[in-house]
C-alpha angles and dihedrals in degrees: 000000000000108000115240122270106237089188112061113216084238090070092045092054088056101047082050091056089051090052085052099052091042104040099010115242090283099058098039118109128210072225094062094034090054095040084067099064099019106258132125132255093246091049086061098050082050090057102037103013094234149352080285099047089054096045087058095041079062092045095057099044084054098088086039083060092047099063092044093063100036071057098051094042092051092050088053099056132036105209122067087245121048077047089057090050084049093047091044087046105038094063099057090035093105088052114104111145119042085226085072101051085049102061085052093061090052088080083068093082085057092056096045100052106023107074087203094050088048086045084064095031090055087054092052098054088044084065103041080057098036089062099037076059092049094060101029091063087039091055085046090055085051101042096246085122128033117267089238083064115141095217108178085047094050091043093056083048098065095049083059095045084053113054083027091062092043091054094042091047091045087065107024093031085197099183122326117329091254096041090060099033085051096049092046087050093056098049092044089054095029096093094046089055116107108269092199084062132273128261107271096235086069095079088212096149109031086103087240119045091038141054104245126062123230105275092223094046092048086054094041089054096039082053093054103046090057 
């Protein structure tokens, strides 16, 4: 009878998401993933065959990732779009150095010139926009977007704004990684908001449920720091 594994794969993977961010897939080593969770190097090869067998184990949990947390942010908020902002954010919360972020887009080589890693990589970015489909057409049913909008072009959109912004923030670091996710989010969904005003239980505008910050407060900061 096969013993018992008293470390899951899922906890594996995410030590193996903490050694990328900190070291970038090409540095990272079967011997700091394991030290992690307290298993040996050859345990590891038991469980992925190899450093690129694990690498593509954590590819392909990645869009699995990706829904979980579109569902616990949805379960968090009750408009579209404060549930959009906490998807965007949740996903870059545990990001505090660029150097970081950096390591984790390392990974991108892998996707452009591995057919099985973009084959992963593919699935990830389908539900990022997927999701981003899912609350735009619910904030159009509840009057938080306009009804015109365009909302599997927007949606598309937001995939770009966002690995655009993380890119952007890993060289230039303007301010903290949510503040400026946040503030590229609102001017890429600020012309499809109803111009005749949004429901109040959207939040829209309480700076930090929604996705657009109080006029008036925006002025009264951008005042102050000049």
């Amino acid at each position: 009878m096969a013993r018992p594994r008293l470390v899951s794969d899922d906890a594996i993977l995410d030590a193996t998401r903490q050694v990328l961010a900190e070291l970038g897939p090409v540095k990272l080593t079967l011997a700091a993933v394991g030290s992690r969770v307290g298993l040996a190097p050859p345990t590891l090869m038991q469980r992925f065959g190899s450093k690129r067998g694990l690498l593509l184990a954590s590819a392909a949990r990645s869009p699995l990732m990706v829904k979980l947390a579109a569902e616990e942010a949805a379960a968090r908020n009750a408009s579209p779009l404060a549930t959009l902002r906490d998807f965007a954010l949740s996903a870059v919360a545990h990001i505090k150095r660029r150097e970081e972020l950096g390591n984790g887009l390392g990974f991108v080589q892998l996707d452009v010139a591995d057919p099985e890693f973009r084959q992963h990589a593919l699935a990830h970015s389908a539900a990022i926009v997927d999701s981003c489909d899912t609350f735009y057409r619910a904030a159009v049913e509840v009057g938080e977007l306009r009804a015109d909008t365009d909302v599997p072009a927007l949606a598309r959109h937001t995939l770009v704004c966002f690995n655009g912004a993380l890119q952007v923030w890993a060289v230039n670091g303007w301010g903290s990684l949510s503040e400026f996710l946040t503030e590229q989010l609102d001017l890429l969904i600020a012309p499809y908001l109803r111009s005749d005003g949004v429901p109040a239980r959207s939040g829209l505008l309480s700076g930090h449920d929604g996705l657009q910050r109080d006029p008036q407060r925006a002025a009264d900061g951008d005042r102050a720091e000049s």
